[in-house]
N, CA, C and O atoms as a CHARMM CRD file, in Angstrom:
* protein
*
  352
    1    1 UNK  N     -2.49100 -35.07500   5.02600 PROA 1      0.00000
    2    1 UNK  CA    -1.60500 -33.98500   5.39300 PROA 1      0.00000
    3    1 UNK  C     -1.04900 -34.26800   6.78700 PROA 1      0.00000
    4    1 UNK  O     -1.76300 -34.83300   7.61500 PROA 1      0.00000
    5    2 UNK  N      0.10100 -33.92600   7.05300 PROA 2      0.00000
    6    2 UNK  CA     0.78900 -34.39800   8.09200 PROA 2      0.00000
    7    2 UNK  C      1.04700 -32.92300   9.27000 PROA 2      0.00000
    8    2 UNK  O      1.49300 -31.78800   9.10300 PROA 2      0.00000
    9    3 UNK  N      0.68400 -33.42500  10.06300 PROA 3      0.00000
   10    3 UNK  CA     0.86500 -31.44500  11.06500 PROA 3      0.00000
   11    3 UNK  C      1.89800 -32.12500  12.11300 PROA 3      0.00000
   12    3 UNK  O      1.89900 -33.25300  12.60600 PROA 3      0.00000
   13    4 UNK  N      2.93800 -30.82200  12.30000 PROA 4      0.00000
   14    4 UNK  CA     4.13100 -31.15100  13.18400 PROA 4      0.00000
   15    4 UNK  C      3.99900 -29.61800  13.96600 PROA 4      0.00000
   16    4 UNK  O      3.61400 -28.49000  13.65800 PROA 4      0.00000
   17    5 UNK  N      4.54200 -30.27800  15.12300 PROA 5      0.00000
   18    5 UNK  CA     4.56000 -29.04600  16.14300 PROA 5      0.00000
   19    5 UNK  C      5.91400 -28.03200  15.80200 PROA 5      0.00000
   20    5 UNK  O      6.75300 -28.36800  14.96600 PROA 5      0.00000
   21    6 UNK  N      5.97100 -27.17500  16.31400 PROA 6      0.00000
   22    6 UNK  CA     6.75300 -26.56700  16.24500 PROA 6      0.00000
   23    6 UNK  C      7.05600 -25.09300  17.47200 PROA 6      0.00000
   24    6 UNK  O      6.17100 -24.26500  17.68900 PROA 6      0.00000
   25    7 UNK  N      8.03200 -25.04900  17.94100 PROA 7      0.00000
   26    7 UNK  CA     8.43800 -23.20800  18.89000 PROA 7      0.00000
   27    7 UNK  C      8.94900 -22.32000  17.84600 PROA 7      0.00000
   28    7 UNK  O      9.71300 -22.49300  16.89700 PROA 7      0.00000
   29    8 UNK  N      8.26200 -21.25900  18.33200 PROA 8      0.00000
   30    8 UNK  CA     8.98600 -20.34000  17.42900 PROA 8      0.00000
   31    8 UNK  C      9.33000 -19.09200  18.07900 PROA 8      0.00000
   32    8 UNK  O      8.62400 -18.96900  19.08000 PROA 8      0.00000
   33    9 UNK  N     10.31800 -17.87300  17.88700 PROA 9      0.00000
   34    9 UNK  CA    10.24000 -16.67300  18.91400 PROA 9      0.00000
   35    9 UNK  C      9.50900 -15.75900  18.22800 PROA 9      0.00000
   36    9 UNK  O      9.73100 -15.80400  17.01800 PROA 9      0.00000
   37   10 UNK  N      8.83800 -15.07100  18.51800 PROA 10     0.00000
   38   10 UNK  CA     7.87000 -14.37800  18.15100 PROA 10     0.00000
   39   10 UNK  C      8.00300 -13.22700  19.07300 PROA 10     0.00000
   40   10 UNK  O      8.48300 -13.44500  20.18500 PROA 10     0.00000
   41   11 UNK  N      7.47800 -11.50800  18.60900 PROA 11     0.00000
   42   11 UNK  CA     7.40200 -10.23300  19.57900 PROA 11     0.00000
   43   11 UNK  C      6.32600 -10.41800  20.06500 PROA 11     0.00000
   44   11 UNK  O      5.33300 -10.90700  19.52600 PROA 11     0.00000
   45   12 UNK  N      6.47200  -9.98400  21.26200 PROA 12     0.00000
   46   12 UNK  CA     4.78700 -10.14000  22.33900 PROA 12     0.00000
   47   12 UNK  C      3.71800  -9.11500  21.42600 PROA 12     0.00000
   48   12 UNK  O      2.65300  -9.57800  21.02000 PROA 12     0.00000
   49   13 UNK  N      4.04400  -7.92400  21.19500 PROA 13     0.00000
   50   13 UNK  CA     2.80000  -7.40100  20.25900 PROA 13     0.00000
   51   13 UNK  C      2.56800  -7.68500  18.91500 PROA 13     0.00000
   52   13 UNK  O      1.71500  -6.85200  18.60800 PROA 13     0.00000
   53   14 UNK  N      2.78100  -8.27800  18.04200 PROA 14     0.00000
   54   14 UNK  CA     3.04600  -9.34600  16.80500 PROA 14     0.00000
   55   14 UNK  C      2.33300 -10.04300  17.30600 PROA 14     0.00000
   56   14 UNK  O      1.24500 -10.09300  16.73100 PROA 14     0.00000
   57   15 UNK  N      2.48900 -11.08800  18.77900 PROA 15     0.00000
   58   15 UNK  CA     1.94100 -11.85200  18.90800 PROA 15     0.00000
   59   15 UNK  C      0.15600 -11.89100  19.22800 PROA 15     0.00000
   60   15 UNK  O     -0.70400 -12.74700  19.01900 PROA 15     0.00000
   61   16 UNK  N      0.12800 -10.47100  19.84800 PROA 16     0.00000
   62   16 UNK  CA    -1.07700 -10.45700  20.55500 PROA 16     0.00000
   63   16 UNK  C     -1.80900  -9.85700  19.60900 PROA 16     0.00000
   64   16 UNK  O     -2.98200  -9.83100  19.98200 PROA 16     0.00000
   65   17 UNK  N     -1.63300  -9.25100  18.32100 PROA 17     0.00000
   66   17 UNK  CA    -2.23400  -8.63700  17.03800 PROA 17     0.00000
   67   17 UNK  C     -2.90500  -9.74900  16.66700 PROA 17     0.00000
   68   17 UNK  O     -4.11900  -9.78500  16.46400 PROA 17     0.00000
   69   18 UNK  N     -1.95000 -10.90700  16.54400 PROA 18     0.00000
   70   18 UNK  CA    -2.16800 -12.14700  15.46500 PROA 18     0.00000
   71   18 UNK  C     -3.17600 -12.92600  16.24900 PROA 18     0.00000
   72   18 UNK  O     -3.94400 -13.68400  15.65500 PROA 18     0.00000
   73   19 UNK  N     -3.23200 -12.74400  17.93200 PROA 19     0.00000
   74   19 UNK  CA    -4.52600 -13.59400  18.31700 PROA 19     0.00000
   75   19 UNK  C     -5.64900 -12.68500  18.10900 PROA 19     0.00000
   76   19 UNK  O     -6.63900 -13.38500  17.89400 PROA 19     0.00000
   77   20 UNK  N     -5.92200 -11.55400  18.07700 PROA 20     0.00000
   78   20 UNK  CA    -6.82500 -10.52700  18.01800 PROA 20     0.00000
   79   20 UNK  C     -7.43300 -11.03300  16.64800 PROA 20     0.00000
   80   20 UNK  O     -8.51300 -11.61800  16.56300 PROA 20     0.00000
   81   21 UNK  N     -6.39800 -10.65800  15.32700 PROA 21     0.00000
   82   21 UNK  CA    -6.68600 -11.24600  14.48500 PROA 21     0.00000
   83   21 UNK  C     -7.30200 -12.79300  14.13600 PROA 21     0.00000
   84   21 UNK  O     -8.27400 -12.78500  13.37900 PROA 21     0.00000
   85   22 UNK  N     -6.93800 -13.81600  14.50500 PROA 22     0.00000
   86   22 UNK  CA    -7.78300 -14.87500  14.52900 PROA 22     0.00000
   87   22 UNK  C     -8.78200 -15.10800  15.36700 PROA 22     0.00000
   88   22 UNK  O     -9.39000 -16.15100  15.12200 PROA 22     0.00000
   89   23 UNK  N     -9.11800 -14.56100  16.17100 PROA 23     0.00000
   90   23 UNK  CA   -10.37000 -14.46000  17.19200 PROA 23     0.00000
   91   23 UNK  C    -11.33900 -13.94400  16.03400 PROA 23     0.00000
   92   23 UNK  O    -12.26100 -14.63900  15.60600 PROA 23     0.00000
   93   24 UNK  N    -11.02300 -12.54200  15.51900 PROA 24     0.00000
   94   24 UNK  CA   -12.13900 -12.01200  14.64600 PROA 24     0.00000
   95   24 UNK  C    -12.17800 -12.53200  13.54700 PROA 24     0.00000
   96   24 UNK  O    -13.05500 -12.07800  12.81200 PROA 24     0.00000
   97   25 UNK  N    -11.20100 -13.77600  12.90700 PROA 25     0.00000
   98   25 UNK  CA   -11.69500 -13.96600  11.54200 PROA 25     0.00000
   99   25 UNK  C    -12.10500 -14.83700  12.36600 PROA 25     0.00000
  100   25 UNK  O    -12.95200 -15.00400  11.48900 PROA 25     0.00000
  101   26 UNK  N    -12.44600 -15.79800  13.42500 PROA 26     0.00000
  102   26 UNK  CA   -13.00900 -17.36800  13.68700 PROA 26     0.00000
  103   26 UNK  C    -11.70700 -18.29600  13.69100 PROA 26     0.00000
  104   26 UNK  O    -11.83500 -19.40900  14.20100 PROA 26     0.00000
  105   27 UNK  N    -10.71500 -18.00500  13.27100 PROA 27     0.00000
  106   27 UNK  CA    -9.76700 -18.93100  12.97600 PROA 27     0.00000
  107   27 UNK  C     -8.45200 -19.33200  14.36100 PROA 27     0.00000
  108   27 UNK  O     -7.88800 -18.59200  15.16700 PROA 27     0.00000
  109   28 UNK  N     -8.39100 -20.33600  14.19600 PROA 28     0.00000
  110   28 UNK  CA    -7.66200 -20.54300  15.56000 PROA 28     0.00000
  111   28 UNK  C     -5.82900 -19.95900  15.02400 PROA 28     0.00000
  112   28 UNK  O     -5.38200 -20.01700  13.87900 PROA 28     0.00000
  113   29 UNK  N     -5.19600 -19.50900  16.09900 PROA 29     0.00000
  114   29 UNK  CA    -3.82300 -18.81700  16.16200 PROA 29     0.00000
  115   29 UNK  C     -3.02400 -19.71300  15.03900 PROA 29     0.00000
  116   29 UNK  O     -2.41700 -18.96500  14.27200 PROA 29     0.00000
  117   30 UNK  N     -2.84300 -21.20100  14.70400 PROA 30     0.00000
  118   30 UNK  CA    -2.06000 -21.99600  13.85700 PROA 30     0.00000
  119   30 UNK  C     -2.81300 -21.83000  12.90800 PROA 30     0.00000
  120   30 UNK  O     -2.10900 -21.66200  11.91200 PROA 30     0.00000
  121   31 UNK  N     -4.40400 -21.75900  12.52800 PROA 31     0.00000
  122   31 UNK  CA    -4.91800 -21.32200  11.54500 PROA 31     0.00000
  123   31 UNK  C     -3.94100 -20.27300  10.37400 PROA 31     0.00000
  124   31 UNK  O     -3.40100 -20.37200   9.27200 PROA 31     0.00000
  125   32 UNK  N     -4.14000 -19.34000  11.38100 PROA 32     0.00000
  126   32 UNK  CA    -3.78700 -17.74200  10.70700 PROA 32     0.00000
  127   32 UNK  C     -2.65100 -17.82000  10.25800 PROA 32     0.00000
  128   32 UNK  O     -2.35500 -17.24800   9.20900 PROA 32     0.00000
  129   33 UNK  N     -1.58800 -18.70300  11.10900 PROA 33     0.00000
  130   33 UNK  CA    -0.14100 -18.58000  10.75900 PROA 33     0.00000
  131   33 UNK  C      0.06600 -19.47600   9.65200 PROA 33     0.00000
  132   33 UNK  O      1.05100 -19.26300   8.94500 PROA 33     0.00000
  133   34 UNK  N     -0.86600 -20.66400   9.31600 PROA 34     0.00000
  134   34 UNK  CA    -0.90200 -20.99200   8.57800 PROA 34     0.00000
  135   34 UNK  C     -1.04000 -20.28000   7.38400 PROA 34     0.00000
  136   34 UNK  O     -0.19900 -20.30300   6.48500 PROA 34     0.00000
  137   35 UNK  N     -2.11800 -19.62900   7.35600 PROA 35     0.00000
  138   35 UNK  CA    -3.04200 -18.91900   6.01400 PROA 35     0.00000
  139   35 UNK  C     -1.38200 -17.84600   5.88800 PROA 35     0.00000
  140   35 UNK  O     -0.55700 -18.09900   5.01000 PROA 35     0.00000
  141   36 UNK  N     -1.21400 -16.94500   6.69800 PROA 36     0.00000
  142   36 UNK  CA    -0.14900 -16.16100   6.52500 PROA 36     0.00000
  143   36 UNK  C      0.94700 -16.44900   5.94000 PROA 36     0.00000
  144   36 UNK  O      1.40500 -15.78400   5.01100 PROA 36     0.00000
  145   37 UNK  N      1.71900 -17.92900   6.64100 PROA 37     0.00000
  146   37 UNK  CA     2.50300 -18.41300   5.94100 PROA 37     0.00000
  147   37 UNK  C      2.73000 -19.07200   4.54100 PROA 37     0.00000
  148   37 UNK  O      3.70300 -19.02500   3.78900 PROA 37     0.00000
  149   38 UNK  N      1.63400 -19.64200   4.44000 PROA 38     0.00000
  150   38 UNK  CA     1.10500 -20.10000   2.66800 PROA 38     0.00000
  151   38 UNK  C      0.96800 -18.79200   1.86600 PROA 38     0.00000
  152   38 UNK  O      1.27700 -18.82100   0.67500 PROA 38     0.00000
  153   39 UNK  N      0.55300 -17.70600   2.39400 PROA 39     0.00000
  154   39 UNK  CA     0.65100 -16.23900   1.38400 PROA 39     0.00000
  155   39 UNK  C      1.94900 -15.36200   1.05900 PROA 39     0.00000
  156   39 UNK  O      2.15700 -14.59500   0.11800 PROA 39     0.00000
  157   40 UNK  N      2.77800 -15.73600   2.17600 PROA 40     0.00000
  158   40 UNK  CA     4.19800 -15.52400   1.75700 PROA 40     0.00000
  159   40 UNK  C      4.95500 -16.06000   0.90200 PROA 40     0.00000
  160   40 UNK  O      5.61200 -15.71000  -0.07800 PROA 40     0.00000
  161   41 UNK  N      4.66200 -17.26700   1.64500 PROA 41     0.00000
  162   41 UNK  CA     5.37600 -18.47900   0.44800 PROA 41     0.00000
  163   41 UNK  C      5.06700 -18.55900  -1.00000 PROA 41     0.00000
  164   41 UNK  O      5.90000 -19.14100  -1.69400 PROA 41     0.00000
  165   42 UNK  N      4.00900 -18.07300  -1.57600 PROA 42     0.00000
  166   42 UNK  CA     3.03700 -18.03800  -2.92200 PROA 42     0.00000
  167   42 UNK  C      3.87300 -17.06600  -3.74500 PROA 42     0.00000
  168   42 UNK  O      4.21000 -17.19500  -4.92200 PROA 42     0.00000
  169   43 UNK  N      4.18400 -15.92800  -2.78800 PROA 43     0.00000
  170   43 UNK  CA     4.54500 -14.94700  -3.67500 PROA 43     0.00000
  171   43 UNK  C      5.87200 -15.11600  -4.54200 PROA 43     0.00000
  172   43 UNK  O      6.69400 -15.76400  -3.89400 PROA 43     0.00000
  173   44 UNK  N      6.29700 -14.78400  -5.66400 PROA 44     0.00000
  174   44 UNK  CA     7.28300 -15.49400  -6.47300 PROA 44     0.00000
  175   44 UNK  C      8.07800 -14.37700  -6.47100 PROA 44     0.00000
  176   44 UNK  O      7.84200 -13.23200  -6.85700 PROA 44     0.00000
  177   45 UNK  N      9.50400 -15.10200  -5.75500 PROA 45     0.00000
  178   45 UNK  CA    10.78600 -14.43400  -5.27400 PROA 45     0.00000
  179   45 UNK  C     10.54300 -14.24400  -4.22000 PROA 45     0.00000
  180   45 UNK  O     11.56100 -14.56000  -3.60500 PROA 45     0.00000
  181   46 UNK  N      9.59400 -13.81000  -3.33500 PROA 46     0.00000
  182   46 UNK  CA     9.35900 -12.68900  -2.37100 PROA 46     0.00000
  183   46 UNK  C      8.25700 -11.65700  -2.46100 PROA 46     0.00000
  184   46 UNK  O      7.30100 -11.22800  -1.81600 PROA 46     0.00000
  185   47 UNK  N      9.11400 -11.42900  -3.99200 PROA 47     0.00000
  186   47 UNK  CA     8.31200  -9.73600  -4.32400 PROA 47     0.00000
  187   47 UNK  C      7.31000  -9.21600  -3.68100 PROA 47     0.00000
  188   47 UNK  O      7.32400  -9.80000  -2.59700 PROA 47     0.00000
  189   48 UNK  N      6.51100  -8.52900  -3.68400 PROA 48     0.00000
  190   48 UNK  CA     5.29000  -7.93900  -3.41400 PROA 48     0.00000
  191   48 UNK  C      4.97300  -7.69100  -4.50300 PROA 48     0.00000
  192   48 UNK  O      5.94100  -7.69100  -5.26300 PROA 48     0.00000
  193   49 UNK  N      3.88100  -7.43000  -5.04900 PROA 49     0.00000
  194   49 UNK  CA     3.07500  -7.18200  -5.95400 PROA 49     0.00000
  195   49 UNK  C      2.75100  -5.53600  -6.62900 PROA 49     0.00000
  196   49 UNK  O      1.62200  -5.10500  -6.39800 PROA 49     0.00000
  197   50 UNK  N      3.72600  -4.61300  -7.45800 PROA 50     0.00000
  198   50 UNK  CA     3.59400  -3.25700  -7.12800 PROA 50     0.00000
  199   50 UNK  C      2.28600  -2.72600  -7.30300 PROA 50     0.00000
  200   50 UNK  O      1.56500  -3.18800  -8.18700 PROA 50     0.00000
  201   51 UNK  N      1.83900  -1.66800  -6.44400 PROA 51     0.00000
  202   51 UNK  CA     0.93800  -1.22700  -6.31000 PROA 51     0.00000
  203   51 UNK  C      0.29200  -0.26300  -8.29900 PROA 51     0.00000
  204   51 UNK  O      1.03100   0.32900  -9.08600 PROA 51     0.00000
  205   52 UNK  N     -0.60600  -0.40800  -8.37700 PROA 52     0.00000
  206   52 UNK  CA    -1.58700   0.06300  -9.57400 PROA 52     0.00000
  207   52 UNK  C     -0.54200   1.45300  -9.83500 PROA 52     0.00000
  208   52 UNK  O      0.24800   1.98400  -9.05400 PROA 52     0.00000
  209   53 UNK  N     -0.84900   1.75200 -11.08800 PROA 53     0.00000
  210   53 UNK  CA    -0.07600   3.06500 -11.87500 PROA 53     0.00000
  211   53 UNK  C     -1.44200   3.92300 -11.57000 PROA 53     0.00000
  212   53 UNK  O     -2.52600   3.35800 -11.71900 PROA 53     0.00000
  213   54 UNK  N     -1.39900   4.92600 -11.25600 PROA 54     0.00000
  214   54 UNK  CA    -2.91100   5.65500 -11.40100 PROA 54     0.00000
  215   54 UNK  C     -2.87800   6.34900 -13.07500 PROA 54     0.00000
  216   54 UNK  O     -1.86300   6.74800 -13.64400 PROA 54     0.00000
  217   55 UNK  N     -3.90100   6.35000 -13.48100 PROA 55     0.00000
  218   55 UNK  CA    -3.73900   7.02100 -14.54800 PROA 55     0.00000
  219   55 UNK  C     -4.84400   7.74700 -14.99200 PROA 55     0.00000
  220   55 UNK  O     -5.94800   7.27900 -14.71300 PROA 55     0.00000
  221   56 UNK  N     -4.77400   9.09200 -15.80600 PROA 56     0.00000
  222   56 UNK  CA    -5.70200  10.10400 -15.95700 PROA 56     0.00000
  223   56 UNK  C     -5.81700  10.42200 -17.14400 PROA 56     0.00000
  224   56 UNK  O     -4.80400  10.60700 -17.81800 PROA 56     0.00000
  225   57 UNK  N     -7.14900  10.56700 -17.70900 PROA 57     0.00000
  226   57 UNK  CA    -7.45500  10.60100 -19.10200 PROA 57     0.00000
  227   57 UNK  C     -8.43200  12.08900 -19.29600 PROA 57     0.00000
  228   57 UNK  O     -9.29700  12.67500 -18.64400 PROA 57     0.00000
  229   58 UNK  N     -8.13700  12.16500 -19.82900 PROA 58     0.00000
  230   58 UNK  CA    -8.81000  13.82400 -20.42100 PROA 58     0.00000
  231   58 UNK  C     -8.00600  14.90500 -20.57800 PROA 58     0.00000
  232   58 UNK  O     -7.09900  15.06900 -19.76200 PROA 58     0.00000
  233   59 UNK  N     -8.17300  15.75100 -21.55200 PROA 59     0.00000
  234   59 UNK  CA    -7.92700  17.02900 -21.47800 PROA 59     0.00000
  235   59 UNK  C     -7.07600  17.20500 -22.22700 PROA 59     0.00000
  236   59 UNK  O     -6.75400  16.03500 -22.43300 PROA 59     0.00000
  237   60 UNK  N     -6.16600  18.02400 -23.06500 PROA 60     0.00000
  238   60 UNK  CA    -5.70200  17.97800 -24.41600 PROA 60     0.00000
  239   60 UNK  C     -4.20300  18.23000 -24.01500 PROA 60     0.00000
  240   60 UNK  O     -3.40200  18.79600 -24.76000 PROA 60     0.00000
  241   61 UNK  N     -3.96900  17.85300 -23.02500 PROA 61     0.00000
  242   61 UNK  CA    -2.48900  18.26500 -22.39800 PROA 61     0.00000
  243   61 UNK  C     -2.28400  19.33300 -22.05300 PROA 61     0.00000
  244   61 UNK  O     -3.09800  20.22000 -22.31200 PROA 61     0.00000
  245   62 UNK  N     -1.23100  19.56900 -21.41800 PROA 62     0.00000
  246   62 UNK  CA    -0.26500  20.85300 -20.20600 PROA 62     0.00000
  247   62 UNK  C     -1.33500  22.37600 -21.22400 PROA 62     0.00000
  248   62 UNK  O     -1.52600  22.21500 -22.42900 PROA 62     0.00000
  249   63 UNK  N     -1.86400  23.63900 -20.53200 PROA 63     0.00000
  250   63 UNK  CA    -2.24100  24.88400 -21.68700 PROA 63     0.00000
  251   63 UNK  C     -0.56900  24.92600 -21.82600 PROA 63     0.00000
  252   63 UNK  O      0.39900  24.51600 -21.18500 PROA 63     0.00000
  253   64 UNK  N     -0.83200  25.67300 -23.05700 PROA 64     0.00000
  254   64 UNK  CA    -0.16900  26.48900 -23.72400 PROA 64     0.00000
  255   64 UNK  C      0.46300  27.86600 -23.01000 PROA 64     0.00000
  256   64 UNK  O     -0.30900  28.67100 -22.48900 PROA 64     0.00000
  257   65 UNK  N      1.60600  28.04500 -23.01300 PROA 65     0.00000
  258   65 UNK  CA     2.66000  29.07100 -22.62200 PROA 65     0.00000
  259   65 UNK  C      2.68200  28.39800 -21.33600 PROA 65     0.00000
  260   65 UNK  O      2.98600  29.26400 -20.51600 PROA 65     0.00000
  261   66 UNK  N      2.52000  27.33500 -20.77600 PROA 66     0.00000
  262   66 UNK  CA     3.36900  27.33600 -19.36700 PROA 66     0.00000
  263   66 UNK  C      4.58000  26.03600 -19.32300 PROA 66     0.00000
  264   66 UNK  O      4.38400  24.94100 -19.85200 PROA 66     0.00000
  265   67 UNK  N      5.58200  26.33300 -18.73900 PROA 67     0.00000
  266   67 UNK  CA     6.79600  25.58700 -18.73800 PROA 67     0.00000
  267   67 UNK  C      6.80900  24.80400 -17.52800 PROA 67     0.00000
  268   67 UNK  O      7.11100  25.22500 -16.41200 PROA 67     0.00000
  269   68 UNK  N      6.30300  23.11000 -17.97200 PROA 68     0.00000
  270   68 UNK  CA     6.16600  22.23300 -17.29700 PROA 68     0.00000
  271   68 UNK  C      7.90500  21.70400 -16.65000 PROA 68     0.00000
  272   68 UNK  O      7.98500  20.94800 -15.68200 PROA 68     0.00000
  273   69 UNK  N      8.67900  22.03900 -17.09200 PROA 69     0.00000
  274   69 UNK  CA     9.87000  22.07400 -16.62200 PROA 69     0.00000
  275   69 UNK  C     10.26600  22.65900 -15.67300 PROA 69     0.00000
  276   69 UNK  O     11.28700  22.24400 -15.12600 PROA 69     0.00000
  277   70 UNK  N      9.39600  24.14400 -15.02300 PROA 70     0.00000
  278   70 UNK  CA     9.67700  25.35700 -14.22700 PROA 70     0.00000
  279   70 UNK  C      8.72400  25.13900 -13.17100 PROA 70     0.00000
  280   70 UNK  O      7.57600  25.50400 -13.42600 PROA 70     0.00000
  281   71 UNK  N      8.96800  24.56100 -11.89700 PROA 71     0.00000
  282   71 UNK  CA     8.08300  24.41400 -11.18500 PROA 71     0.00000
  283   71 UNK  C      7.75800  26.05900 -10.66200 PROA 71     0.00000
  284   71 UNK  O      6.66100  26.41000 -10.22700 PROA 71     0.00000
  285   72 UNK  N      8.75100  26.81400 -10.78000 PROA 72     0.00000
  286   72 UNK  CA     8.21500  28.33200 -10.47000 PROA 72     0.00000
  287   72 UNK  C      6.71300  28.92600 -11.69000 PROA 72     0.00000
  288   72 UNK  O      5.72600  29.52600 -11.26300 PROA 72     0.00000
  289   73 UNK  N      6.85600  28.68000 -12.68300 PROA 73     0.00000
  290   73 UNK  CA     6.14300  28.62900 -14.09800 PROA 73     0.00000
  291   73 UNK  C      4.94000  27.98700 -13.36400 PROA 73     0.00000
  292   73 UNK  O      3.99700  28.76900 -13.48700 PROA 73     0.00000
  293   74 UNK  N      4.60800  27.00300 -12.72400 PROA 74     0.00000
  294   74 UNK  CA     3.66800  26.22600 -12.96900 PROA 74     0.00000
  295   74 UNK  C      3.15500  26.79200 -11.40400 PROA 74     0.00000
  296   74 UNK  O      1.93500  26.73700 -11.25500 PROA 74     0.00000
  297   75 UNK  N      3.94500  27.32700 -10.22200 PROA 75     0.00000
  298   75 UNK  CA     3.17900  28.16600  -8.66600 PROA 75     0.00000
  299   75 UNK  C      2.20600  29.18100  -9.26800 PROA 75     0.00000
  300   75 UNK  O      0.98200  29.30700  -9.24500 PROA 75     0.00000
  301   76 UNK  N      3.66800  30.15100 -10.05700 PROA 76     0.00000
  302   76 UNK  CA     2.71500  31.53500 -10.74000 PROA 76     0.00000
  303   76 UNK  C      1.34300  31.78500 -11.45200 PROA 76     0.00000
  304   76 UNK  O      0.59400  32.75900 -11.39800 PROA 76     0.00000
  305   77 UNK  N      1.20600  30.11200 -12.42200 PROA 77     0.00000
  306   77 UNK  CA     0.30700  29.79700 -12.99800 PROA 77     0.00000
  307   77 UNK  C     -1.01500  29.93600 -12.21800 PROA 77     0.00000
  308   77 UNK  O     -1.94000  30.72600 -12.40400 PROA 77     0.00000
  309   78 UNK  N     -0.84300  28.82100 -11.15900 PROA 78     0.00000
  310   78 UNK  CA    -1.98800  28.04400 -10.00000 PROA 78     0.00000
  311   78 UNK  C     -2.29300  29.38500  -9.36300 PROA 78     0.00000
  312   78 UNK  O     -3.48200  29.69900  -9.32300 PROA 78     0.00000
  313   79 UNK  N     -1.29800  30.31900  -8.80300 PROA 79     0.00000
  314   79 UNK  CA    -1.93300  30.97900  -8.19200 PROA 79     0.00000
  315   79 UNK  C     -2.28500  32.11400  -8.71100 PROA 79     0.00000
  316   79 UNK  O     -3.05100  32.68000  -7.93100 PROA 79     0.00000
  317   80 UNK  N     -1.98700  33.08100 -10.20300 PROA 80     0.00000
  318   80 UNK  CA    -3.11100  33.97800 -10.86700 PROA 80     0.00000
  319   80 UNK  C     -4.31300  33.43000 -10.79800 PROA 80     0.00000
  320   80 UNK  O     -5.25500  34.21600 -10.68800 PROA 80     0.00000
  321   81 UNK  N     -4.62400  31.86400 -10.84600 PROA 81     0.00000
  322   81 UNK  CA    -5.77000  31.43200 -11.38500 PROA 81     0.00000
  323   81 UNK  C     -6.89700  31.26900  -9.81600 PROA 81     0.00000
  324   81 UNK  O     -8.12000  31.39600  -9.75400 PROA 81     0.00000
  325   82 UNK  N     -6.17100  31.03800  -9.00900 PROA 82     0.00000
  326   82 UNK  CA    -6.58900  31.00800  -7.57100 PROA 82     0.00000
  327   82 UNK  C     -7.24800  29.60700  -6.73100 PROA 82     0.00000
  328   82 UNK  O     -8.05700  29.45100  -5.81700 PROA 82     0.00000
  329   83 UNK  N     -6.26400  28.55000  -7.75300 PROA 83     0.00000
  330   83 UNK  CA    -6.01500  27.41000  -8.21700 PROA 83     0.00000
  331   83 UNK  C     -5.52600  26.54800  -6.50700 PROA 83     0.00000
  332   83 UNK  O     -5.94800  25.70200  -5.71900 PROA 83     0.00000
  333   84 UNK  N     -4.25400  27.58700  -6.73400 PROA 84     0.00000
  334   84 UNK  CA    -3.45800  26.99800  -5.44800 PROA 84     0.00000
  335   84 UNK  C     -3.77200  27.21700  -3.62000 PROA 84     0.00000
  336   84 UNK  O     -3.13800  26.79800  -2.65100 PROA 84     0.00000
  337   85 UNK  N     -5.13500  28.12800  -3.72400 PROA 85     0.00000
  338   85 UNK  CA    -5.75900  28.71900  -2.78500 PROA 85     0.00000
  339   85 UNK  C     -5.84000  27.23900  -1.81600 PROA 85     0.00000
  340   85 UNK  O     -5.33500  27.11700  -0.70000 PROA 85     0.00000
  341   86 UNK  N     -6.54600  26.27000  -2.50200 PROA 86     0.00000
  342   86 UNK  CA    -7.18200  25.41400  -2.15200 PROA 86     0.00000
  343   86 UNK  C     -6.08900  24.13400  -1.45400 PROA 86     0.00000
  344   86 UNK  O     -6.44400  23.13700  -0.82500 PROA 86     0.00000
  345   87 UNK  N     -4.90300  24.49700  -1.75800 PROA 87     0.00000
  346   87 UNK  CA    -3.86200  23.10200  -1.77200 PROA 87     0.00000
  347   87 UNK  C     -3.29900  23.56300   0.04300 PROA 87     0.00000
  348   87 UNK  O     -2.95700  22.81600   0.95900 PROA 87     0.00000
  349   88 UNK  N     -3.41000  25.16500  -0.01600 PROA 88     0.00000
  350   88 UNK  CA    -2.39900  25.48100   1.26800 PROA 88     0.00000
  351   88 UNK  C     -2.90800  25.54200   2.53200 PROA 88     0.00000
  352   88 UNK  O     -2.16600  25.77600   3.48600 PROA 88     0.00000
């Protein structure tokens, strides 16, 4: 493997994160920029990776008589029940 020097401009607090950061992993400053730069480069296009769908299982769907369309329908609901006590 062949290593070439290089300048680069960099922000002074960017910069002083990234030595903080390689001090605590052990890794020297070209280390990190290394590791950093190989993890950018990996990613295909650019993209980022989207974050997980959350998803929820149980319960037999929306009760009955309330209009999931009506966000007024669905306050009135929460708060007969004393539901919405807890959110405000």
């Amino acid at each position: 493997m062949r290593i070439m020097r290089t300048t680069v401009r960099i922000d002074d607090h960017l910069l002083e994160s990234a030595k903080r950061r390689a001090r605590t992993s052990g890794l020297s400053l070209g280390e990190l920029f290394e590791l950093a730069l190989r993890r950018e480069l990996s990613r295909e296009d650019g993209a980022e990776e989207p974050p997980p769908i959350p998803v929820f299982r149980g319960g037999n769907g929306p009760r009955p008589g309330i209009d999931l369309n009506s966000n007024r329908a669905l306050i009135e609901y929460l708060d007969e029940d004393g539901e919405l006590e807890h959110l405000r």
